[in-house]
C-alpha positions, 0 to 999 in steps of 0.5 A, spaced: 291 512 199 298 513 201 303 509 205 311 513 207 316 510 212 320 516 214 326 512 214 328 506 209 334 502 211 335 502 218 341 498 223 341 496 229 346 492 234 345 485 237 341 485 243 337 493 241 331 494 240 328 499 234 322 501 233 319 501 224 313 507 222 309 507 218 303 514 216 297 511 212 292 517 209 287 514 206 280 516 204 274 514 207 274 507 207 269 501 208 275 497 210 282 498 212 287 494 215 294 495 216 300 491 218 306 489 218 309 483 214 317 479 215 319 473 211 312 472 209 308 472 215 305 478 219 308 480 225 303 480 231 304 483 239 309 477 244 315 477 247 319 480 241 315 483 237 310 490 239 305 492 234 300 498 234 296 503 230 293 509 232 289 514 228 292 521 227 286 524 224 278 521 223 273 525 220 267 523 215 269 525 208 277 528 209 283 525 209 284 520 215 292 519 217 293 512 222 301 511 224 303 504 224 309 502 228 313 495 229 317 495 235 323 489 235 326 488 241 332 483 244 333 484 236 338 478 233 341 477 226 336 473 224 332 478 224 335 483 219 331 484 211 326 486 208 320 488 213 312 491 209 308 496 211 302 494 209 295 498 208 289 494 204 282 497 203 276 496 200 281 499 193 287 495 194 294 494 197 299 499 198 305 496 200 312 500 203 319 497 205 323 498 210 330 495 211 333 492 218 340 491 218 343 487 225 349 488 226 353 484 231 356 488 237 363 489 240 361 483 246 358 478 241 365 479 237 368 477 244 364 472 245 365 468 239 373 469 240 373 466 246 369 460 244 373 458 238 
C-alpha cells in the first residue's frame, strides 16, 4: 500500500479556492478507509470544505488506485499548515503531508490600511 501527493507545498490568495489530491494503491484489502485530517480533525463535506474519493481502478487480486481530493473554498489565513492524506487498512496507516500556504491578496492589504 502506497500514498503520493503530486504537489507538497501549495499557495493560495485569501478568498481562493484549492483543490489537495492524493492516489492510494493498495492491494486487495478487507478494510480501507481514506480521508483527509487539518489540525487533528478530519475534514468532512460543508460550505468550506468538499471532500471525494473515486476509485481509478478495482479488480480482485490487482492493484486497486483510489484518487482522494480536498477542495478549500473562500480559503483564509487560518487555514494554512500542514494537511494529511490518510489511507488505513486492515495492514496499517499510510499517511501523506501536503503544505497549504494562504497568503494574503492585494485587496485584503488595502483594506487593512484603511482601517488602521
Amino acid at each position: 500500500m502506497n500514498v503520493t501527493t503530486t504537489k507538497q507545498n501549495i499557495t493560495v490568495h485569501e478568498g481562493g479556492s484549492i483543490t489537495l489530491q492524493c492516489l492510494v494503491h493498495v492491494t486487495e484489502e478487507p478494510y480501507v478507509d481514506t480521508f483527509w485530517l487539518f489540525n487533528g480533525s478530519r475534514k468532512q463535506t460543508n460550505s468550506k470544505y468538499e471532500v471525494n474519493d473515486e476509485w481509478l481502478e478495482r479488480g480482485k487480486g490487482t492493484i486497486n488506485r483510489k484518487k482522494i481530493s480536498l477542495t478549500i473554498h473562500n480559503a483564509g489565513l487560518n487555514d494554512s499548515g500542514q494537511y494529511i492524506c490518510v489511507l488505513n487498512t486492515s495492514h496499517g496507516f499510510r499517511l501523506k503531508n501536503v503544505s497549504v500556504h494562504v497568503v494574503a491578496g492585494a485587496n485584503s492589504k488595502f483594506i487593512s490600511l484603511l482601517i488602521d
